[in-house]
LOTORNU-853033 format. One record per residue (C-alpha): residue number from 1; x, y, z; residue in one letter. Coordinates in nm, 2 decimals, padded with zeros to 4 digits. Layout:
N
[node NUM, [X, Y, Z], a];
...
//
This chain:
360
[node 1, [-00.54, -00.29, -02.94], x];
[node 2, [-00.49, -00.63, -02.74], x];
[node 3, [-00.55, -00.57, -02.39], x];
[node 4, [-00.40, -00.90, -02.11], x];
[node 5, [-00.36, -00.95, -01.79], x];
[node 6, [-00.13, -01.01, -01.60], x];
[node 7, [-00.18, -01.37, -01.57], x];
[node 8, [-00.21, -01.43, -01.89], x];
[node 9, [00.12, -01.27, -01.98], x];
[node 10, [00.37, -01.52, -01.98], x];
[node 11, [00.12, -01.74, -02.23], x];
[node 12, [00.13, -01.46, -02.48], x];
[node 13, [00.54, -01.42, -02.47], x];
[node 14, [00.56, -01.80, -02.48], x];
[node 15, [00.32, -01.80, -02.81], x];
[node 16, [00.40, -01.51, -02.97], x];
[node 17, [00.73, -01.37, -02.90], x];
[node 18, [00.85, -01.03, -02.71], x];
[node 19, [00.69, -00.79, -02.94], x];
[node 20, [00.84, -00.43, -02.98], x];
[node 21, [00.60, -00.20, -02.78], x];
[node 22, [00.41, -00.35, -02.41], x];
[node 23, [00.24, -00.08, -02.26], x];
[node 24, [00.19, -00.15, -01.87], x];
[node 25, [-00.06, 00.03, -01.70], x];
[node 26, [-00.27, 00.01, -01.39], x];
[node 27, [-00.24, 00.10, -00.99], x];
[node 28, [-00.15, -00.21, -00.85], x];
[node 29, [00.22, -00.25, -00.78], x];
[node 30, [00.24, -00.59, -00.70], x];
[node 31, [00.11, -00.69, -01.07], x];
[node 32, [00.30, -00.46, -01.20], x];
[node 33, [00.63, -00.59, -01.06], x];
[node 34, [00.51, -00.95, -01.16], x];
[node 35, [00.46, -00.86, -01.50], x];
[node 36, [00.80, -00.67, -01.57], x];
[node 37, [00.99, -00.99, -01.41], x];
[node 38, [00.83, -01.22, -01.64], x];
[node 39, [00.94, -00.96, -01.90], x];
[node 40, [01.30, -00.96, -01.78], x];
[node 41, [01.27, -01.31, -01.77], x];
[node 42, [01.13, -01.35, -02.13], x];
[node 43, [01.48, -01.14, -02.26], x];
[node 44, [01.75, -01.38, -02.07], x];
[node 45, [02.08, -01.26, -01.89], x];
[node 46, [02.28, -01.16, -02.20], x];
[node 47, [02.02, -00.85, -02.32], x];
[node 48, [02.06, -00.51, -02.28], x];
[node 49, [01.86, -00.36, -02.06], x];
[node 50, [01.80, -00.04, -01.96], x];
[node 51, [01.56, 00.16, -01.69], x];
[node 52, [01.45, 00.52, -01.72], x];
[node 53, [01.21, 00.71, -01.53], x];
[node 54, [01.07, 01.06, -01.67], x];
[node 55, [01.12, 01.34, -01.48], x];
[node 56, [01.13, 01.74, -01.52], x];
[node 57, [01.49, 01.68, -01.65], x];
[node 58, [01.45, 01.34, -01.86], x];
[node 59, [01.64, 01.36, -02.17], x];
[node 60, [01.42, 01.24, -02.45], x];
[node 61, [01.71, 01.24, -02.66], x];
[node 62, [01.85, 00.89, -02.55], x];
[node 63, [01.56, 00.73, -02.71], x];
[node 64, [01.62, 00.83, -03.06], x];
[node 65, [02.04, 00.76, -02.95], x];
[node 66, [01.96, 00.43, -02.84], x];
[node 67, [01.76, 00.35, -03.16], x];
[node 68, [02.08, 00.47, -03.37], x];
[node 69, [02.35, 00.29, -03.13], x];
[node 70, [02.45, -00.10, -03.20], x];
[node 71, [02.43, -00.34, -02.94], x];
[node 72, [02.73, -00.43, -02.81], x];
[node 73, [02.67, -00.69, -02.54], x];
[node 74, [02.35, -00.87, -02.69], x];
[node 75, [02.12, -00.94, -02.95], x];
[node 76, [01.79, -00.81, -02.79], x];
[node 77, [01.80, -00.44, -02.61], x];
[node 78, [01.49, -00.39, -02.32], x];
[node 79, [01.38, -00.05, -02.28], x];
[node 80, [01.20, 00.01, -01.97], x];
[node 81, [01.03, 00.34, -01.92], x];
[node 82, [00.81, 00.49, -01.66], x];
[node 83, [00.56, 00.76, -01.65], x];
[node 84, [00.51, 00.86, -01.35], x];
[node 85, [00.16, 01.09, -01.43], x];
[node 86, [00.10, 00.94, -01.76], x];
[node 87, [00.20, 01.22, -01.95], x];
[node 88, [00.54, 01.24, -02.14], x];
[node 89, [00.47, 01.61, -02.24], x];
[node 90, [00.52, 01.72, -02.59], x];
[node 91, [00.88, 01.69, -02.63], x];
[node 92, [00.83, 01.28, -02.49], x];
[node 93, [00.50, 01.23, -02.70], x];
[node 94, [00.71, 01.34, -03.01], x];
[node 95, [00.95, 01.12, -02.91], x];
[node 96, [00.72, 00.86, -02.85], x];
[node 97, [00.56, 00.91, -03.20], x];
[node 98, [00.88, 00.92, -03.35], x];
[node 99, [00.97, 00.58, -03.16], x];
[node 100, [00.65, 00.39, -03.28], x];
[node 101, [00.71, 00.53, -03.66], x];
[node 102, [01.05, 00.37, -03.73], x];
[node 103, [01.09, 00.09, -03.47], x];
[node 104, [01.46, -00.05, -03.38], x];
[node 105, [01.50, -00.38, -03.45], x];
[node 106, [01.57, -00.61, -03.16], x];
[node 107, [01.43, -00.37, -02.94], x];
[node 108, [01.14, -00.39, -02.72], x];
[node 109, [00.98, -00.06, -02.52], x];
[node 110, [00.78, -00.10, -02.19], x];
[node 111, [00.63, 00.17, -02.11], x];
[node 112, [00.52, 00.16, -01.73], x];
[node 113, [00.22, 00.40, -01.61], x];
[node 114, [-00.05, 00.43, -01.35], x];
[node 115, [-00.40, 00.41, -01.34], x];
[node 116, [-00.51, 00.46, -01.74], x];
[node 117, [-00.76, 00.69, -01.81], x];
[node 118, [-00.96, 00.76, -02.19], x];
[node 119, [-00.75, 01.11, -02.22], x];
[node 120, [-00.44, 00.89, -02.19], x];
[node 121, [-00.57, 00.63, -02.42], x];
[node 122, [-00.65, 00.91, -02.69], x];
[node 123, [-00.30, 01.04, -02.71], x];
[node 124, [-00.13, 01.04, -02.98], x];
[node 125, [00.15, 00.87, -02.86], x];
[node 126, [-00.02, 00.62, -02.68], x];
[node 127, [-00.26, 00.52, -03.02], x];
[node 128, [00.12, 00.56, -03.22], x];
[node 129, [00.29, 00.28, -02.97], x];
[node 130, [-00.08, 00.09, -02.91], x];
[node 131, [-00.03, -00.06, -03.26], x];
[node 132, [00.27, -00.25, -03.18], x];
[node 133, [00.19, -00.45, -02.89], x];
[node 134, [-00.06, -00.54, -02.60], x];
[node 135, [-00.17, -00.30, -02.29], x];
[node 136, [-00.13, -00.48, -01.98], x];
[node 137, [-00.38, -00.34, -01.72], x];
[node 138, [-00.23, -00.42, -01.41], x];
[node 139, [-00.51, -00.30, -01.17], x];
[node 140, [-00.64, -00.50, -00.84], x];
[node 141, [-00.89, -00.79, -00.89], x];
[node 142, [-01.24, -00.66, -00.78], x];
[node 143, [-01.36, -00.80, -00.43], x];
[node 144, [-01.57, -01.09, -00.62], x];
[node 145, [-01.27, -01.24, -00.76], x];
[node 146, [-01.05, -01.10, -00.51], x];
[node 147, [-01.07, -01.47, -00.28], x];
[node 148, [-00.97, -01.66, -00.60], x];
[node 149, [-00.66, -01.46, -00.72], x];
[node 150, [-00.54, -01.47, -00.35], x];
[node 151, [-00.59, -01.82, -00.32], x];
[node 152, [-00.43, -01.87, -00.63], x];
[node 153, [-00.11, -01.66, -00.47], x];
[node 154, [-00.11, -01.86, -00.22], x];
[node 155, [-00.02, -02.18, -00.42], x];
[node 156, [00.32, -01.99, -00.53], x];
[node 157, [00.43, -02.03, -00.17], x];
[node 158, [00.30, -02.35, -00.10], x];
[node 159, [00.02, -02.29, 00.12], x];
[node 160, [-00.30, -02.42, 00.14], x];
[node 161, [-00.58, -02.14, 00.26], x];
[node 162, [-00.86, -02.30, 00.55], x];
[node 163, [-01.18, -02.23, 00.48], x];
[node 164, [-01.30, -01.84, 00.49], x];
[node 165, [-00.93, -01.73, 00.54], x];
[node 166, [-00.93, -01.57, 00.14], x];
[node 167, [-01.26, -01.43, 00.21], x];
[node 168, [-01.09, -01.25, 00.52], x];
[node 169, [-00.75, -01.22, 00.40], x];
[node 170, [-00.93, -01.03, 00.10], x];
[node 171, [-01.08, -00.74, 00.34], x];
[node 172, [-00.78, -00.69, 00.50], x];
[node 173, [-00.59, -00.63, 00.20], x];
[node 174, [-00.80, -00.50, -00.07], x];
[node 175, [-00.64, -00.23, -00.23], x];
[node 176, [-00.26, -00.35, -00.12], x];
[node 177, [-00.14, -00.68, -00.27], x];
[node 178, [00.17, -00.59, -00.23], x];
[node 179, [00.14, -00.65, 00.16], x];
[node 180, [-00.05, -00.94, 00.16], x];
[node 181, [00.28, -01.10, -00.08], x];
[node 182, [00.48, -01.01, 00.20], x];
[node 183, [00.26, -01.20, 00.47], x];
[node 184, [00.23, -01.47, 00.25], x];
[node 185, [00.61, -01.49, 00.24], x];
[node 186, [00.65, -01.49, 00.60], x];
[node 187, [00.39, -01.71, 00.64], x];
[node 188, [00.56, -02.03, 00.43], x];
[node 189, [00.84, -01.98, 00.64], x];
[node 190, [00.65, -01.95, 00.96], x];
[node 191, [00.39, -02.19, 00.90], x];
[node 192, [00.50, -02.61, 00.97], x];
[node 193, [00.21, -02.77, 00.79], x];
[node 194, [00.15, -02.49, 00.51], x];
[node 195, [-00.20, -02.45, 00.58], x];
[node 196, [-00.30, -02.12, 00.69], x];
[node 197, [-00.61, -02.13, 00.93], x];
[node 198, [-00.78, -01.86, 01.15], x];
[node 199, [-00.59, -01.94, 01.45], x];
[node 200, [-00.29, -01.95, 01.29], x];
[node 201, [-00.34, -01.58, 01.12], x];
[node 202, [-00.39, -01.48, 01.53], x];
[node 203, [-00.13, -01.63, 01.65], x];
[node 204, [00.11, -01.48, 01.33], x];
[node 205, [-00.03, -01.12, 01.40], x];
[node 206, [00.04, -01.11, 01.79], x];
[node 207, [00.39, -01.21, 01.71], x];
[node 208, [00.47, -00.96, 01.44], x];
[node 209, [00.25, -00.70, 01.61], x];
[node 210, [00.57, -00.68, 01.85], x];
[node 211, [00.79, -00.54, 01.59], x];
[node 212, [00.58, -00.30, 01.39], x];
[node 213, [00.34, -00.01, 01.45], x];
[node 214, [00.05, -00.23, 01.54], x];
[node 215, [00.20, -00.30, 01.90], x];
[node 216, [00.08, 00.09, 01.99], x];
[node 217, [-00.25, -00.02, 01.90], x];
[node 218, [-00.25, -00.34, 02.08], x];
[node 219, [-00.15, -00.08, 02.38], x];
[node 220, [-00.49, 00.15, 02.31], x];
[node 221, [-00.69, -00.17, 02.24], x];
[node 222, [-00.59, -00.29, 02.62], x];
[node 223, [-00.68, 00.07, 02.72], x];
[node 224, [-00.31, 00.11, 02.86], x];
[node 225, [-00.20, 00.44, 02.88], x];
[node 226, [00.14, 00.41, 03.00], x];
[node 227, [00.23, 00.09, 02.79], x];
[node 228, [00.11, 00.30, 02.50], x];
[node 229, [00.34, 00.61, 02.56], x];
[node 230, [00.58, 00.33, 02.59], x];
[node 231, [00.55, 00.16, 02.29], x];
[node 232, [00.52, 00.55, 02.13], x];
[node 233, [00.86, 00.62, 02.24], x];
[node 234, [01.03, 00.31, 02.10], x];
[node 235, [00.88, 00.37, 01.80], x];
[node 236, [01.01, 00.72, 01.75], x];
[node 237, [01.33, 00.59, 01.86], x];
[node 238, [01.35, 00.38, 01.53], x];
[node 239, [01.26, 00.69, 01.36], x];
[node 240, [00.95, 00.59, 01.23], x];
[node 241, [00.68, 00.81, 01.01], x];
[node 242, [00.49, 00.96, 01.20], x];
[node 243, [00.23, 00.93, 00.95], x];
[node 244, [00.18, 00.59, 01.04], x];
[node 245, [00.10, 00.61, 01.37], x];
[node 246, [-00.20, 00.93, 01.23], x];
[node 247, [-00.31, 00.64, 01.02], x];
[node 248, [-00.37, 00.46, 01.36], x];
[node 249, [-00.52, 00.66, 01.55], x];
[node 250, [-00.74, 00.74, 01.22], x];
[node 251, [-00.86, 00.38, 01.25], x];
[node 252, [-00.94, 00.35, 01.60], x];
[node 253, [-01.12, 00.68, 01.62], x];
[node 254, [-01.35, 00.59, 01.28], x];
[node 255, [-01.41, 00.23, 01.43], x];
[node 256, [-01.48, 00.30, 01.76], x];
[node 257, [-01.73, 00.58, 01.60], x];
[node 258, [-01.87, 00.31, 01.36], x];
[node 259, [-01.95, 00.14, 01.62], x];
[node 260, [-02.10, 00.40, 01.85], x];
[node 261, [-02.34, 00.50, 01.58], x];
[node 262, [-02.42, 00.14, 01.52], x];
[node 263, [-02.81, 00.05, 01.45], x];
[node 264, [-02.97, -00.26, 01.38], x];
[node 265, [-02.84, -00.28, 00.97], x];
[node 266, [-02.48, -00.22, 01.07], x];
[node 267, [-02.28, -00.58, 00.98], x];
[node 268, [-02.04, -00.59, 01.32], x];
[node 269, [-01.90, -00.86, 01.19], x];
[node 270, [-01.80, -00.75, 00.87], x];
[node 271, [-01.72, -00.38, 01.01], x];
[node 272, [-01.44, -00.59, 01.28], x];
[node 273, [-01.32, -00.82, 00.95], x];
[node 274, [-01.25, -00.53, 00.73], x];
[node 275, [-01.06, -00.35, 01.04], x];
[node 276, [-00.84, -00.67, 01.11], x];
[node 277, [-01.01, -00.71, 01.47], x];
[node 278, [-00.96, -01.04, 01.62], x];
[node 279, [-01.29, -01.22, 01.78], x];
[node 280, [-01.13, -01.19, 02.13], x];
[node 281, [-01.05, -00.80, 02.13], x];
[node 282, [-01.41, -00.74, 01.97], x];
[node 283, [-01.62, -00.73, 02.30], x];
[node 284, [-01.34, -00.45, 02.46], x];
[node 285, [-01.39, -00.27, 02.13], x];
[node 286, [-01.78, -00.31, 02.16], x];
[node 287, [-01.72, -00.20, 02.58], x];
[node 288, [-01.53, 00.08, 02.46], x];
[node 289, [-01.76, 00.23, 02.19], x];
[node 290, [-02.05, 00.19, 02.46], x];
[node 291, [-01.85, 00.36, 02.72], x];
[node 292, [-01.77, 00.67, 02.53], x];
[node 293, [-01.96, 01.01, 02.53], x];
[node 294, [-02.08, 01.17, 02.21], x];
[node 295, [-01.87, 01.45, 02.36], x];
[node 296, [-01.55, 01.25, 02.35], x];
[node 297, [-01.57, 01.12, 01.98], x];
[node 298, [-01.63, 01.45, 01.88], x];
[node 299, [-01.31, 01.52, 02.07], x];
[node 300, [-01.12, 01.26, 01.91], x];
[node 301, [-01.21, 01.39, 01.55], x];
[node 302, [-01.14, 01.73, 01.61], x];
[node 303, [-00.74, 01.62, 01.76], x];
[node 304, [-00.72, 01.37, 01.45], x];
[node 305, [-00.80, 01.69, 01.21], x];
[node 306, [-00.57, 01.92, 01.41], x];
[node 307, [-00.33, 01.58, 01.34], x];
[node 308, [-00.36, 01.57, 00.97], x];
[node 309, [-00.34, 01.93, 00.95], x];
[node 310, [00.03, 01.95, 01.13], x];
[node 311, [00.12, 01.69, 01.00], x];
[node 312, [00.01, 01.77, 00.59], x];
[node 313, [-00.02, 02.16, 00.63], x];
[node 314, [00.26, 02.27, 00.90], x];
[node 315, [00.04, 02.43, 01.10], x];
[node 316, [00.28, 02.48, 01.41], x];
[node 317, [00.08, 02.26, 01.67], x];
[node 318, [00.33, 01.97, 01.82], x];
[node 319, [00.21, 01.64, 01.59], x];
[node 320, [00.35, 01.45, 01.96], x];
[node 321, [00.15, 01.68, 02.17], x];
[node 322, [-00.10, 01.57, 01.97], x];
[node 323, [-00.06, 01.23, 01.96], x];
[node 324, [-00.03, 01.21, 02.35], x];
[node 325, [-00.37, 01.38, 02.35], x];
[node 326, [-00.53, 01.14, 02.14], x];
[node 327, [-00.37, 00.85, 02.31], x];
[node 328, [-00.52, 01.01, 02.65], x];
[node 329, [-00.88, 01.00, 02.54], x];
[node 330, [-00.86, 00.63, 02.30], x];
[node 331, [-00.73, 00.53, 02.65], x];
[node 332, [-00.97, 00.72, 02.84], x];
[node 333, [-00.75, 00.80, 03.14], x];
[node 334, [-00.92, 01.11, 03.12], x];
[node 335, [-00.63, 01.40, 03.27], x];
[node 336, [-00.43, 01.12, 03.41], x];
[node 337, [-00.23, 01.12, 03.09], x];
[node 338, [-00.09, 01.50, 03.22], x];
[node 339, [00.18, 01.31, 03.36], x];
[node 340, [00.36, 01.15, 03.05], x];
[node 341, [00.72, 01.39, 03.06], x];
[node 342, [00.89, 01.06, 03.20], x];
[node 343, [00.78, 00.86, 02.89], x];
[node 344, [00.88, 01.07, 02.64], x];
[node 345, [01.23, 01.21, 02.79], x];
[node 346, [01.39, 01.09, 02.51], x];
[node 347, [01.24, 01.36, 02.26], x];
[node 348, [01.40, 01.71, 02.24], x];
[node 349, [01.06, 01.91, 02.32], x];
[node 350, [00.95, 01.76, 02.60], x];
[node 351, [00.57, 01.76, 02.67], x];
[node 352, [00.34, 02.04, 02.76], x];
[node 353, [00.02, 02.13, 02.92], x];
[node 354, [-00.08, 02.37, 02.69], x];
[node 355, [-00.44, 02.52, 02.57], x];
[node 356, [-00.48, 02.29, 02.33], x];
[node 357, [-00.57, 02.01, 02.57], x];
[node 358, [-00.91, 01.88, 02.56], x];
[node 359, [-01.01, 01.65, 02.86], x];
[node 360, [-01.29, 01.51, 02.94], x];
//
C-alpha cells in the first residue's frame, strides 16, 4: 500500500491520474480539507460528485446503486465518504468489499476517517480498497518540523515570517492548524508590508482580543473584577458556549499554578510561549502567582472541577454561579465580588450567595 502526504498529493494526481480508491485518514482537519479540495479540483466542474457521511441510518445500498447507475451529467463520478469512528460495520464493510471487488469505471471513492489505527488497517475492507489507491495520512506535523510546514503556509498568503515568529506561532497552535490558517488569513489582510514580526502578532491579538473570548481574560489578567463581569455578560449576550469561557479559566488556573510551583528547571519562558503570554503581561502573571496562597489554588481547582462537572455531568450547581466565583478569586477581590447582581441583570437567574462560595 502507497502511503502520501498531503503535500505530496497534487504531484501524485498530476503523474499518475485519479485512481479509483484514496483513502484519507488522520486527525488534522486542516490537511484533510486541503487534500479533498485538491481532489475536487483534480475531477473539474462537470463531474459528478456526491458526499455521504455514515451514520446509524446510512444506506449502504446507494453504493452498489450508484455503481449500477449511468452518469448522466459527466464522465467521471467522485464519491466522497466519511467515517466518522472508522468503522462501517458489517453491513458497510460488505459493502466496501463488494465495492473494491468489482470497481465502477470512471469512479473514484474517498473514503475520509480519523486518526488510523493497526485494527482499522487490518480490516477487511480497508486491505479490500488498500489495493486500489494510496492512504493519505493527514495527521499534524510533529513540533520539529512543525516551524517549516507553517512557514511554508505562510508563503500561500503572501507573508514573510520574522525571525522566531514560526517557532512561536508553532506553540500556540500545535495541535489546531486549522486556527492558525484562519490568523494567517487575517493577517495578509491586516498586515501592510506582509511580514509578520513579534510586534505585529501583539498588536494583531489586542485588536481581535476585543471581539472574541480572550477579552475576559485580558479582564482577569488586569485583575479587574468588574470589567470582567462585564465582558462576561456581553459575552453571554451573543450566546456563546459556555464551554469556552471553562476552557479559560482552565488556563489561567493551570498557569498561574505552573507558575506557583515553579523551581529552578521550570522554562518560564517557554511555559508563557506555549500559553500565548505576551512579554509585557508576564511580570503581572509572575506578581500574581507569587501573591497567591496555596489555599487559594487549591480553591480555584476545586470550583474549576465543580465547573467541568456541571457543565459535562449536569450536576445541578449554576455553571454562572460558578464562573463568578472563579472570576472572584483569579481576580482576587476576595468577597468584594458578593456584589455582582447589577452585572449580570441580564440573565434570568440572577446571582446568589449561596453555600457553595469559597472566599478567601
Amino acid at each position: 500500500m502507497q502511503t502520501l502526504y498531503p503535500e505530496q498529493l497534487n504531484q501524485y494526481l498530476e503523474r499518475s491520474g485519479v485512481p479509483p480508491v484514496l483513502l484519507l485518514f488522520g486527525d488534522d482537519l486542516l490537511l484533510r480539507m486541503d487534500a479533498i479540495d485538491s481532489i475536487r479540483q483534480h475531477f473539474g466542474q462537470d463531474a459528478e460528485k456526491y458526499h455521504w457521511i455514515q451514520s446509524k441510518d446510512f444506506d449502504w445500498k446507494q453504493l452498489s446503486e450508484l455503481e449500477q447507475s449511468m452518469s448522466l451529467f459527466g464522465s467521471n463520478t467522485l464519491i466522497e465518504l466519511e467515517l466518522p469512528e472508522n468503522k462501517p460495520g458489517k453491513e458497510g464493510s460488505n459493502a466496501l468489499h463488494s465495492y473494491a471487488s468489482q470497481l465502477p469505471e470512471n469512479h473514484t471513492l474517498v473514503v475520509i476517517g480519523s486518526y488510523l489505527k493497526k485494527e482499522h488497517q487490518n480490516s477487511r475492507w480497508f486491505k479490500s480498497l488498500s489495493q486500489h489507491g494510496p492512504l493519505i495520512r493527514t495527521q499534524s506535523p510533529d513540533k520539529g518540523r512543525l516551524p517549516a510546514f507553517i512557514h511554508k503556509r505562510a508563503q500561500k498568503y503572501q507573508l514573510q515570517l520574522a525571525n522566531g515568529v514560526p517557532e512561536l506561532l508553532s506553540d500556540w497552535f500545535e495541535g489546531n492548524l486549522l486556527a492558525l490558517d484562519q490568523e494567517l488569513r487575517k493577517w495578509q489582510l491586516l498586515s501592510d508590508s506582509g511580514i509578520i514580526t513579534q510586534d505585529f502578532l501583539t498588536d494583531a491579538s489586542s485588536d481581535s482580543s476585543r471581539f472574541n473570548v480572550f477579552a475576559l481574560q485580558e479582564s482577569i489578567q488586569a485583575g479587574n473584577y468588574k470589567e470582567a463581569l462585564h465582558r462576561l455578560t456581553r459575552l453571554l449576550d451573543e450566546e456563546n458556549d459556555f464551554h469556552r469561557f471553562a476552557w479559560i479559566l482552565q488556563r489561567e488556573v493551570q498557569l498561574l499554578t505552573t507558575l506557583k510551583n515553579s523551581g529552578n528547571n521550570l522554562d518560564v519562558s517557554a511555559v508563557f510561549r506555549r500559553n500565548m503570554i505576551w512579554s509585557n503581561q508576564q511580570p503581572g502573571y509572575m506578581k500574581r502567582a507569587e501573591s497567591l496562597s496555596i489555599d487559594a489554588l487549591h480553591q480555584l481547582h476545586y470550583l474549576i472541577e465543580r465547573l467541568e462537572m456541571a457543565l459535562k455531568q449536569d450536576s445541578g450547581e449554576s455553571p454562572l454561579i460558578l464562573t463568578v466565583h472563579l472570576l472572584g478569586l483569579l481576580c482576587q477581590q476576595g468577597t468584594n465580588h458578593l456584589n455582582t447582581t447589577e452585572y449580570l441583570n441580564t440573565f434570568s437567574q440572577p446571582f446568589q450567595t449561596e453555600h457553595s462560595f469559597i472566599s478567601l
